[in-house]
N, C-alpha and C positions, 0 to 999 in steps of 0.2 A: 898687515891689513889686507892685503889683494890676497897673499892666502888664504887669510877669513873669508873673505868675499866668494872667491871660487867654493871653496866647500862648501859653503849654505847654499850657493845657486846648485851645484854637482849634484845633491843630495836634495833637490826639491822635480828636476827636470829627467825627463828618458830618456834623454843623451847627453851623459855628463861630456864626454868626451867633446863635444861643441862648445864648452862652454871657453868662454875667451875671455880676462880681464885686461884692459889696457890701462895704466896708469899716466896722467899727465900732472903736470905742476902748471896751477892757474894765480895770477896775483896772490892771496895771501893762505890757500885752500888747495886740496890734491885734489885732483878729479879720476874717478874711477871710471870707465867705461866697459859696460858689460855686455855683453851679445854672447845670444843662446841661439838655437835652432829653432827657425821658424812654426815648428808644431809645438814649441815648447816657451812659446813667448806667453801663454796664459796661464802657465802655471807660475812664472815668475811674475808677472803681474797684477795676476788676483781677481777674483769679484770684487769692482769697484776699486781697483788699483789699491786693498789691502795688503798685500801679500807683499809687496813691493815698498810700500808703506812701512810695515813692519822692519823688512829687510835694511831701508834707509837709518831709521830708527838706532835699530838695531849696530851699526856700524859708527853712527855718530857718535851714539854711548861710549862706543871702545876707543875711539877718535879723541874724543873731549878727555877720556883718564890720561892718554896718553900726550895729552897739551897740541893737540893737531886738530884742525878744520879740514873737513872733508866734504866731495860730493858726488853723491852716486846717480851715474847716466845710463838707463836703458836702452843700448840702440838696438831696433829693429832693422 
């Protein structure tokens, strides 16, 4: 899953090499926390926080096949 994650932000941002996943275990859910490079916080979070949106989306799906709760955090 944090693999997943790193690739889809590496591959959206102009400096993959910033991208950082942290994973935590919260009560009954992972938590993922993402942080990218400050010129690169709008392209993972979208017009209108779609891009970010999708990306959540996106991870929960793989999350739920896989019998896991997850939660993706964008830190700036």
């Amino acid at each position: 899953m944090k693999d997943l994650l790193i690739y889809i932000a590496q591959n959206l941002v102009d400096n993959p090499d910033d991208v950082t996943v942290t994973e935590k275990e919260a009560e009954a859910e992972t938590v993922y926390e993402l942080r990218v490079a400050q010129s690169d916080m709008g392209k993972i979070i979208g017009r209108q926080g779609k891009v970010a949106k999708e990306i959540r989306t996106l991870m929960r799906s793989v999350a739920q096949r896989q019998g896991k709760r997850i939660r993706i955090e964008i830190i700036d």
